[in-house]
N, C-alpha and C positions, 0 to 999 in steps of 0.2 A: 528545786524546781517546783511551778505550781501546777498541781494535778490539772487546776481550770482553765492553765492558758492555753490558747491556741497556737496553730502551727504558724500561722504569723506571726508570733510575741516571740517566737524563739530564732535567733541570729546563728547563724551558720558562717563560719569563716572562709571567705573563695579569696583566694590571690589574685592580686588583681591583674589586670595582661601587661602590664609591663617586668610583673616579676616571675611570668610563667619561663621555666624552663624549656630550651630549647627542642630540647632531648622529648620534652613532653609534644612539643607541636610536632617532632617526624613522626609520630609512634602509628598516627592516620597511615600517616603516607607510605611509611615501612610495612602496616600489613592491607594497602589499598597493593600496593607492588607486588607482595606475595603472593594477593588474591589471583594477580592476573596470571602472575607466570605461571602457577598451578592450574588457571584455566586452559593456557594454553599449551600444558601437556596433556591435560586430561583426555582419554581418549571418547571417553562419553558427549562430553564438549565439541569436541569435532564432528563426531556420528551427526548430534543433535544440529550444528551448525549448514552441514551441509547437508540435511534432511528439510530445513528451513530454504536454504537458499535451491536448492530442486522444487520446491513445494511453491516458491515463489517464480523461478522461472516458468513453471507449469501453469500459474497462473494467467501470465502476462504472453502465454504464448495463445490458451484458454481465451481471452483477452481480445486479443490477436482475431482467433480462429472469426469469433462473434464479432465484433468490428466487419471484416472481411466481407461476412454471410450476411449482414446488414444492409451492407452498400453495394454485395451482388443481387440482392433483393429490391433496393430502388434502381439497380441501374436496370433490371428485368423487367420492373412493372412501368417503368417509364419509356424500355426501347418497345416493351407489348401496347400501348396505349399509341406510340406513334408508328408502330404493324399495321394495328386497327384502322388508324386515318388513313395511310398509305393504302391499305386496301378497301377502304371507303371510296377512295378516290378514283383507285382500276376500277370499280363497280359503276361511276358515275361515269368514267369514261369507256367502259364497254357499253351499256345502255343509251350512251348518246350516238356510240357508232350503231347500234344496230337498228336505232331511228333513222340517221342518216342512211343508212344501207336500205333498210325496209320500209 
């Protein structure tokens, strides 16, 4: 070998994928499978899952509350704006009685 060649002068032998072993392609999939069923006894894994799914209903209720307190806020500032006309309007109609009267 030459001390000065580079990593790309030197050929590496890979099989090519029609002569890859079977056996080689499950080997993912055998410990992608283990991964999970060990996840799903783990008891930390459950703690953590349903600390997430609390955390998220809390949000969405959080959510909720603020929505809620938004649209009780324009539905207040909207029925006090039409208070104010309505009682713009007794003021214009007692003053024109008390012309009529007086």
């Amino acid at each position: 070998m030459n001390p000065f060649s580079s990593a790309g002068d030197q050929h590496t032998h890979l099989p090519s994928p029609d002569r890859v072993d079977k056996n080689e392609t499950n080997i993912p999939q055998v410990q992608n499978e283990s991964f999970l069923s060990e996840r799903k006894d783990d008891p930390r894994i459950k703690s953590r899952e349903k600390s997430l799914q609390e955390f998220d209903q809390a949000y969405w209720k959080w959510r909720e509350i603020v929505d809620n307190a938004e649209e009780g806020i324009k539905f207040y500032n909207s029925f006090g704006e039409m208070l104010g006309g309505f009682k713009g309007g007794c003021i214009q109609f007692l003053n024109s009685r008390r012309v009529d009267v007086g």
